[in-house]
VOMIFI-838328 format. One record per residue (C-alpha): residue in three letters; x, y, z. Coordinates in steps of 0.5 Angstrom, whole numbers, plus 500, padded with zeros to 3 digits. Layout:
REM residues N
<rec resn="Ala" xx="X" yy="Y" zz="Z"/>
...
REM end
This chain:
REM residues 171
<rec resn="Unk" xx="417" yy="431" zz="445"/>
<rec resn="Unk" xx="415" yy="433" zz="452"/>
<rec resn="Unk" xx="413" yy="440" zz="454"/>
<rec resn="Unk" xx="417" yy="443" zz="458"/>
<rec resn="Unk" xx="412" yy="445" zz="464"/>
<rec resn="Unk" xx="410" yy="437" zz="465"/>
<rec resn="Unk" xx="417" yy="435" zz="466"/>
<rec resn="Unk" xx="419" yy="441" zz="471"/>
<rec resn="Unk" xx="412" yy="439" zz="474"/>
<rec resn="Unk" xx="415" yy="431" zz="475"/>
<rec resn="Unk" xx="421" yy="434" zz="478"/>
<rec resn="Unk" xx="418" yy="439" zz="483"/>
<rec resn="Unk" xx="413" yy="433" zz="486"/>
<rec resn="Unk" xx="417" yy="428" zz="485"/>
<rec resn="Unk" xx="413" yy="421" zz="488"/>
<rec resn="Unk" xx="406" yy="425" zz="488"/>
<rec resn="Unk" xx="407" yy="427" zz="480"/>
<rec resn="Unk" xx="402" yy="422" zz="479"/>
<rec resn="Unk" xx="396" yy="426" zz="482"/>
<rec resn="Unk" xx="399" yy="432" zz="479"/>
<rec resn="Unk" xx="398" yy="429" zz="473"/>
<rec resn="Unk" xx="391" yy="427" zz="474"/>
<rec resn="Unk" xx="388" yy="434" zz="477"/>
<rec resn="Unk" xx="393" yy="439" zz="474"/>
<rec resn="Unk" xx="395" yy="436" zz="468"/>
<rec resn="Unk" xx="389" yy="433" zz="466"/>
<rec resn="Unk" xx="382" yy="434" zz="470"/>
<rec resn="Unk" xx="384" yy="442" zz="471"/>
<rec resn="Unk" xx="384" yy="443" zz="464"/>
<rec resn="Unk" xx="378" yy="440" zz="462"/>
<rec resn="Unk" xx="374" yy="443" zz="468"/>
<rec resn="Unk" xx="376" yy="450" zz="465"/>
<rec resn="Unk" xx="374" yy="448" zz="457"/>
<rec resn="Unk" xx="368" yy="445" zz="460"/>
<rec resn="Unk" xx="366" yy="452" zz="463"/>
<rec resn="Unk" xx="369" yy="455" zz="457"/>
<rec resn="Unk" xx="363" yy="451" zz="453"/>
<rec resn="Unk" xx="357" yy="453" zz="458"/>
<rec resn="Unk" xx="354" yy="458" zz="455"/>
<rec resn="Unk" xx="355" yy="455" zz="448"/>
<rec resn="Unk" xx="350" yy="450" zz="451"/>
<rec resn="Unk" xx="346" yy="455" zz="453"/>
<rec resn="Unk" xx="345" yy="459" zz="446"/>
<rec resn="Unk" xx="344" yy="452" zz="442"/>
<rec resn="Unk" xx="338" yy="451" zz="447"/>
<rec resn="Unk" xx="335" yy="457" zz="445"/>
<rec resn="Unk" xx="336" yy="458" zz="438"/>
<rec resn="Unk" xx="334" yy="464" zz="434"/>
<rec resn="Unk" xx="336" yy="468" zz="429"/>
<rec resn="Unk" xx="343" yy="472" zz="430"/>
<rec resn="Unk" xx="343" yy="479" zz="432"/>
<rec resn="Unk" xx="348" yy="484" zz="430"/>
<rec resn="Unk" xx="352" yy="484" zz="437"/>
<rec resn="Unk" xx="352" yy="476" zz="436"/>
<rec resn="Unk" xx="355" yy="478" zz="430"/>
<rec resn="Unk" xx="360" yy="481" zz="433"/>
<rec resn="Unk" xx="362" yy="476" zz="438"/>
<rec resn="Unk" xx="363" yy="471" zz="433"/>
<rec resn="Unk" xx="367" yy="476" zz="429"/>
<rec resn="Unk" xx="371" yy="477" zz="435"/>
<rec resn="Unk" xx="371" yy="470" zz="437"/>
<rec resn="Unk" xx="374" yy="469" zz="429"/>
<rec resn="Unk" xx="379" yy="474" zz="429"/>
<rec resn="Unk" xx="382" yy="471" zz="436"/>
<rec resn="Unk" xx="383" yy="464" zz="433"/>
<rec resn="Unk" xx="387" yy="468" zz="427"/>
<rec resn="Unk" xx="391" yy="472" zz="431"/>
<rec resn="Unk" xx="392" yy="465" zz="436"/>
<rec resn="Unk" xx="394" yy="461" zz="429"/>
<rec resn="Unk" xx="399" yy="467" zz="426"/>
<rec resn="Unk" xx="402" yy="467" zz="433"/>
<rec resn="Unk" xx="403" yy="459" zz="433"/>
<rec resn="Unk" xx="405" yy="459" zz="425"/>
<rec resn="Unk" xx="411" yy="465" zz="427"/>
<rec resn="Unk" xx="413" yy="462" zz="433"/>
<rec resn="Unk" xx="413" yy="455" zz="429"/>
<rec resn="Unk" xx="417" yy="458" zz="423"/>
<rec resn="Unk" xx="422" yy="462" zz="428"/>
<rec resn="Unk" xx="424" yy="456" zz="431"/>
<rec resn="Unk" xx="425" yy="452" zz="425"/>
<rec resn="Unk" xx="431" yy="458" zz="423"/>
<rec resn="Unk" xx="433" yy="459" zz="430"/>
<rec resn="Unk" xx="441" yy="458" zz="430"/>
<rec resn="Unk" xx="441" yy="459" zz="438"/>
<rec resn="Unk" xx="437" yy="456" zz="444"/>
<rec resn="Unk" xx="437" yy="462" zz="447"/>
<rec resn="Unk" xx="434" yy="466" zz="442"/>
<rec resn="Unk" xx="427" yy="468" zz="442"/>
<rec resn="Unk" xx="421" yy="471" zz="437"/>
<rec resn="Unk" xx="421" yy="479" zz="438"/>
<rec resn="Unk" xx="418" yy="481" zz="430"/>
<rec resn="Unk" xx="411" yy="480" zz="428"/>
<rec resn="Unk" xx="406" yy="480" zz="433"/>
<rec resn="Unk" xx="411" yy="477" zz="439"/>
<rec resn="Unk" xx="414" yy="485" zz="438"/>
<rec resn="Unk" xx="406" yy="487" zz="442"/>
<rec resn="Unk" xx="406" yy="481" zz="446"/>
<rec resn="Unk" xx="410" yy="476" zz="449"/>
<rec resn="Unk" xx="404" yy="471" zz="448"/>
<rec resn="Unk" xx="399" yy="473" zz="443"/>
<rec resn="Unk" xx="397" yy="466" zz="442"/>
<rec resn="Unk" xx="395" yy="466" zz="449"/>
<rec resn="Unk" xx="391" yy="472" zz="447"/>
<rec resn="Unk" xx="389" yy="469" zz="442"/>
<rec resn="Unk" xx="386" yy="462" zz="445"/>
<rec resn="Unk" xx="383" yy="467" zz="452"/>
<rec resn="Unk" xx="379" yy="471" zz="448"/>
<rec resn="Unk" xx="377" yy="466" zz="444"/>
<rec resn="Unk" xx="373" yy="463" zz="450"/>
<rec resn="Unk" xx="371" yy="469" zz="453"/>
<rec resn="Unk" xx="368" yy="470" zz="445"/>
<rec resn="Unk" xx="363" yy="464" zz="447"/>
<rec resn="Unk" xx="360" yy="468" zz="452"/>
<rec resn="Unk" xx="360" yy="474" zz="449"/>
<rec resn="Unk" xx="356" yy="471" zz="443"/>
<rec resn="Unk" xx="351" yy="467" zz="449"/>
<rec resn="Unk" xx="350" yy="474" zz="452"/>
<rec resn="Unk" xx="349" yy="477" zz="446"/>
<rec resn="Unk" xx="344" yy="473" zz="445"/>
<rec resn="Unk" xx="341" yy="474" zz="451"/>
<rec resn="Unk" xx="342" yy="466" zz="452"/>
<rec resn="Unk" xx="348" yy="467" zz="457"/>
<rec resn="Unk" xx="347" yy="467" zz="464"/>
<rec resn="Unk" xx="352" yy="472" zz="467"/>
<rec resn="Unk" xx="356" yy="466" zz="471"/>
<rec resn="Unk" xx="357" yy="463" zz="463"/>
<rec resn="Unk" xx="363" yy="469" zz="463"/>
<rec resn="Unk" xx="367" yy="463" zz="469"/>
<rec resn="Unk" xx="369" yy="459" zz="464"/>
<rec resn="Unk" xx="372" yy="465" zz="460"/>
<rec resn="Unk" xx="376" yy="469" zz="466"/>
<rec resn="Unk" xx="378" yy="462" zz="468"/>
<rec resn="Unk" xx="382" yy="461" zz="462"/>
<rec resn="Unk" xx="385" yy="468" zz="462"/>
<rec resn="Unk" xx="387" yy="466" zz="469"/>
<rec resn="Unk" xx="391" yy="461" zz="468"/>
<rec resn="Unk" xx="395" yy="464" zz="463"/>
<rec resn="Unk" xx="396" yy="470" zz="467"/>
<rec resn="Unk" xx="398" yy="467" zz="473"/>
<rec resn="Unk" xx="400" yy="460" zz="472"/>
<rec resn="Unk" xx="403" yy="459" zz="465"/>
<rec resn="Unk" xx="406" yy="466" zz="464"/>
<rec resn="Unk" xx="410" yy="466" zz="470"/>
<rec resn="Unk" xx="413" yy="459" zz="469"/>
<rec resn="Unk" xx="415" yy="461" zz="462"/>
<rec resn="Unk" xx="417" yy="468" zz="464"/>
<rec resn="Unk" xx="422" yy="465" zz="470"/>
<rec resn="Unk" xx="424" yy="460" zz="464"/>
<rec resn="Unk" xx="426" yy="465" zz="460"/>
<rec resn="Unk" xx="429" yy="471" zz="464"/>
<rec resn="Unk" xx="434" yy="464" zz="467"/>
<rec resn="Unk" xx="436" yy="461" zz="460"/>
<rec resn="Unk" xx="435" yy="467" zz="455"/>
<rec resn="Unk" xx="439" yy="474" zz="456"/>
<rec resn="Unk" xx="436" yy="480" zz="453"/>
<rec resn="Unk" xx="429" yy="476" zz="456"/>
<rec resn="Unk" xx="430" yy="482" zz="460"/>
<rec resn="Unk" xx="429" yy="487" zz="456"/>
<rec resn="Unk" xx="424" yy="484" zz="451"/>
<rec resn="Unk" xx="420" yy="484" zz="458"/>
<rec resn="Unk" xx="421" yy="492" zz="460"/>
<rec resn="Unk" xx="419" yy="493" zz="452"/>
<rec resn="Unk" xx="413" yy="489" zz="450"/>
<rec resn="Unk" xx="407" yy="487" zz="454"/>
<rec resn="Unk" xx="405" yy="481" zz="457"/>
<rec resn="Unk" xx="399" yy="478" zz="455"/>
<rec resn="Unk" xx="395" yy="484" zz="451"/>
<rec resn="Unk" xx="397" yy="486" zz="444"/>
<rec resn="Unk" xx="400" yy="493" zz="445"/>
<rec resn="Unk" xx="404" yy="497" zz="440"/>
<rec resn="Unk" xx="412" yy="495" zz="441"/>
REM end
């Protein structure tokens, strides 16, 4: 199986799909994880006892996976039950957030930041790798999702007027 977005990507470049591959699909992404690892390579250059506020950061950063896996497992369990394509999750943690596994998986790198900062290891360009996977969530994964939905899912909506985008809110 083929996720959606590679094959709508296919068809909107048609012959110039193999670059697409290349720099979107593949090199973009592992560009963004790289700058995600950056202050991880910092803090382990530097290592010292944790302090408290590093704590903190790996806490949260741990708490980010778990919210992210519970999202994913929800979703899995949803769709193995869904009698309709056109359903979609609104219980559990997707009744505070249409994405809270992107959420999840965003704030997990930022964390790696957080726990380089707080250890006074990161230096304050270390949070790009961070805000780069927040922006891809938010302006280019979310909107493609969102216009999927709204064209194949009625009640998508609603769903959207009611529960926010991206950050956990109470429904």
């Amino acid at each position: 199986h083929e996720d959606w977005r590679y094959e709508d990507l296919r068809e909107k470049s048609g012959p110039l799909y193999p670059l697409v591959n290349l720099f979107g699909i593949h090199l973009f992404p592992t560009a963004l994880v790289f700058f995600g690892c950056v202050p991880v390579f910092f803090s382990m250059h530097a290592p010292a006892p944790m302090g408290p506020l590093e704590w903190v950061a790996v806490v949260f950063g741990f708490g980010m996976v778990v919210l992210e896996w519970v999202a994913d497992e929800q979703l899995w369990a949803f769709r193995k039950t869904r009698t309709d394509g056109a359903e979609f999750l609104q219980t559990g943690l997707w009744a505070w957030s249409r994405h809270p596994n992107y959420f999840g998986e965003a704030f997990f790198w930022v964390s790696l930041w957080a726990v380089a900062l707080a250890g006074g290891h990161g230096p304050w360009w270390g949070a790009a790798g961070g805000l780069s996977m927040i922006s891809l969530f938010v302006f280019v994964s979310i909107p493609m999702m969102k216009k999927k939905n709204l064209a194949r899912k009625p009640g998508y909506a609603a769903y959207i007027s009611r529960t926010s985008s991206f950050i956990p809110l109470p429904p």
